[in-house]
C-alpha positions, 0 to 999 in steps of 0.5 A, a space after each residue: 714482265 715486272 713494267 707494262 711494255 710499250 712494245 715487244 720486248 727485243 734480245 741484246 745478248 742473253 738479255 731481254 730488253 723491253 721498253 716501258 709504258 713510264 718511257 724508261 728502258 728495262 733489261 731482264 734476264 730469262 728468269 724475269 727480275 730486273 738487271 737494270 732501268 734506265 731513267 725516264 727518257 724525255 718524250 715517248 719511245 716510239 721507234 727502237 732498234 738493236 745491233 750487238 750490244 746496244 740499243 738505240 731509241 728515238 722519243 716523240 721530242 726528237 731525241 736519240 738515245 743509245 743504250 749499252 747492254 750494261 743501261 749505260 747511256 752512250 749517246 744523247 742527242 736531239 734533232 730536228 727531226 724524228 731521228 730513225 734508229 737502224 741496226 748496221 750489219 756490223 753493229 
């Protein structure tokens, strides 16, 4: 990996994404060099999951961030609360 990794990294399509210890999201293909990052989201990513073509991140600042397979932002929202991501059966 071309970042140190804050967790596992997680497969969305043929796309390997990781998420980063400087709190950004990274995706690769299987050669390794970088297709996309994200820029540093708020907080430390502490939960994460994925469903089809996306991924969603919750930060300790309480926000969720959803994340399409091409690093565009499609949701950003903050809670009051921890938000929970879950993947859905149907994406």
């Amino acid at each position: 990996m071309p970042r140190d990794c804050a967790g596992p990294p997680l497969l969305l399509g043929d796309t390997i994404v990781a998420v980063t210890r400087e709190h950004t999201v990274m995706a690769l293909p299987p050669e390794g060099r970088i297709l996309w990052e994200t820029a540093p989201l708020p907080g430390t990513i502490v939960r994460w999951a994925a469903s089809q073509d996306r991924i969603a991140l919750a930060t300790d600042s309480n926000e969720l961030v959803v994340v399409d397979a091409t690093g565009a932002v499609l949701y950003r929202a903050i809670y009051p609360a921890l938000p929970v991501p879950e993947a859905a059966p149907d994406g």
